[in-house]
C-alpha positions in Angstrom: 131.6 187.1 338.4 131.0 185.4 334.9 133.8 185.6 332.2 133.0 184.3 328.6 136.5 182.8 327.2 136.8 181.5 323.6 140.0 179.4 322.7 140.6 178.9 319.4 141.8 175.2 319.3 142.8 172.6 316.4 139.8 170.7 315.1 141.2 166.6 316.1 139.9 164.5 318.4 140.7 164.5 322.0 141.3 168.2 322.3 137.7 168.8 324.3 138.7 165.9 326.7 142.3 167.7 327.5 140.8 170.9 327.8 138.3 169.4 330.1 140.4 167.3 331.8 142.4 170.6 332.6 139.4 172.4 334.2 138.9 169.5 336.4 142.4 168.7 337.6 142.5 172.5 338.8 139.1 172.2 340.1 138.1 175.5 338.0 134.0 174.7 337.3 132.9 175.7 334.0 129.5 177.1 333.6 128.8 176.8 330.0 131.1 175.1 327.5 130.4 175.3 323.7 132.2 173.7 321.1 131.9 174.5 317.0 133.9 174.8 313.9 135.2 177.7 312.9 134.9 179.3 309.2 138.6 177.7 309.1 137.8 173.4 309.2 140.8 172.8 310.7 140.2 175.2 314.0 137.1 174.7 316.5 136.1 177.5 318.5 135.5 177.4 322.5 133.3 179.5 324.2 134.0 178.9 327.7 131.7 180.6 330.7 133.6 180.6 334.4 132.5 181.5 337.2 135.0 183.4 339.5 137.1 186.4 340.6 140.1 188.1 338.6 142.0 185.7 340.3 140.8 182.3 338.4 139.9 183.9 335.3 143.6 184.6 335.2 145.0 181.0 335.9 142.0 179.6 333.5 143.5 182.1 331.0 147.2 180.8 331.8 146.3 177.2 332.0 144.8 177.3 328.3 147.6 178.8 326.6 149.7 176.0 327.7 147.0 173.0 326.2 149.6 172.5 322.9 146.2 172.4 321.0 145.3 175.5 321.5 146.0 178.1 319.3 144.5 181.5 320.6 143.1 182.0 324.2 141.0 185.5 324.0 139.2 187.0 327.2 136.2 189.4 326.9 136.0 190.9 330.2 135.8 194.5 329.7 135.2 193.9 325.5 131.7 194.5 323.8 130.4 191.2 322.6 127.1 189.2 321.3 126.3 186.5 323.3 123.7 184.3 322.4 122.5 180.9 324.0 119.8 178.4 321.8 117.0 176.4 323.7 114.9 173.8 322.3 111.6 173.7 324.9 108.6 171.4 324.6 105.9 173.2 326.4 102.4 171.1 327.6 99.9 173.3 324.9 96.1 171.3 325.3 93.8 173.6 322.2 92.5 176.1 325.0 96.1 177.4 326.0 97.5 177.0 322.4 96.8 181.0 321.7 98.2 181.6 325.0 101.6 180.0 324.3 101.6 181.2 320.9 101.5 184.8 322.4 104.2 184.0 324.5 106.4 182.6 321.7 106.2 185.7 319.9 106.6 188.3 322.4 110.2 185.9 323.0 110.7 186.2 319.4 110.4 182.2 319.4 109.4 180.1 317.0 107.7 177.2 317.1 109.4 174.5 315.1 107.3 171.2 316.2 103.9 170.6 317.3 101.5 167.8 318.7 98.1 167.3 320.0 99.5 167.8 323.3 102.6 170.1 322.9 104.5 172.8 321.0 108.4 172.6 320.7 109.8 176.3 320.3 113.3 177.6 319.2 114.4 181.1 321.5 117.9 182.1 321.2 119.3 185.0 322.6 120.8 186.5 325.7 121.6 184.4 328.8 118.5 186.1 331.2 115.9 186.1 327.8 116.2 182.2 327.8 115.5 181.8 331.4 112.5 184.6 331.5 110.6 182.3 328.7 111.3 179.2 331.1 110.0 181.1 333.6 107.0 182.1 331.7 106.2 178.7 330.4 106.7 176.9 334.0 103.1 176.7 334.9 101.9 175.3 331.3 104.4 172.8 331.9 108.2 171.9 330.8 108.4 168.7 328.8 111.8 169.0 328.3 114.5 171.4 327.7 118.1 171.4 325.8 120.1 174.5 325.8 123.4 175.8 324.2 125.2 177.0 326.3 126.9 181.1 325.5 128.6 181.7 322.6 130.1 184.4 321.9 132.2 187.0 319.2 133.5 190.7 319.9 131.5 193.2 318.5 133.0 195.4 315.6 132.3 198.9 315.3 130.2 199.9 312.0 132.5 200.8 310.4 134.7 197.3 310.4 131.5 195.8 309.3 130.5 198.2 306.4 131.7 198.4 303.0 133.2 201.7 301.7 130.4 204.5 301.5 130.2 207.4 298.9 128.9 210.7 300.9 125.6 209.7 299.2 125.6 206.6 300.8 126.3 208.3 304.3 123.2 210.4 304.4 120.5 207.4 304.1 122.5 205.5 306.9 
């Protein structure tokens, strides 16, 4: 089973390497790892994906909380969250499969974002499986290369977290 992780962690150098270093003296294998700052400059934020049963998630989990750099280990099994992952993809476009691709880019909702006599370079982000159907779909124009994300990943908030206070005016056009 895959469980999406984010540790809140201080923002210094060396913190990624103990963190790692942690994952690979317990031999837990991490699927994706993403690593940003957060709205705060002193705090990064880790999106960790595992791979595993109850049973790891719950020693990864453990293991975290005890890295002194980290400040808040959250777990969103069970929670509602986005999850998005970015690729950057050079696909082989000669002029008589450009409209092809380009067909293909928007039905992803891609964009392209760099183009040659020989190529296109597109931007998809999304969902984990949305990323690997446009690989698929772009396999037999050819792959020039490929860089990807990772997941990252926040809870969702209900609507009304996210919504400023409505008159009963308001209410009826939402």
């Amino acid at each position: 089973m895959k469980h999406i992780i984010s540790a809140l962690v201080e923002n210094k150098s060396g913190v990624l390497a103990h963190v790692a270093g942690m994952f690979a003296a317990r031999a837990f294998n991490i699927d994706s790892l993403v690593v940003g700052r957060t709205e705060d400059p002193a705090l990064s934020r880790m999106t960790i994906v595992v791979i595993g049963d109850d049973r790891v998630l719950e020693q990864v989990r453990k293991q975290l909380a005890k890295v002194v750099p980290v400040v808040k280990v959250q777990d969103f099994v069970g929670q509602p969250v986005v999850a998005r992952d970015l690729m950057l993809i050079a696909i082989s476009a000669p002029p008589e499969k450009r409209s092809e691709i380009l067909s293909l880019i928007e039905m992803f909702r891609g964009k392209v974002v760099d183009i040659g006599q020989k190529f296109v370079m597109v931007e998809v982000s999304g969902p984990e499986d949305k990323i690997e159907a446009f690989i698929n779909v772009c396999k037999p124009y050819g792959i020039k290369s490929l860089a990807r994300t990772g997941t990252i990943a926040m809870p969702r908030h209900s609507r009304a977290d996210m919504r400023p206070a409505q008159t009963s005016n308001d209410q009826a056009d939402a």
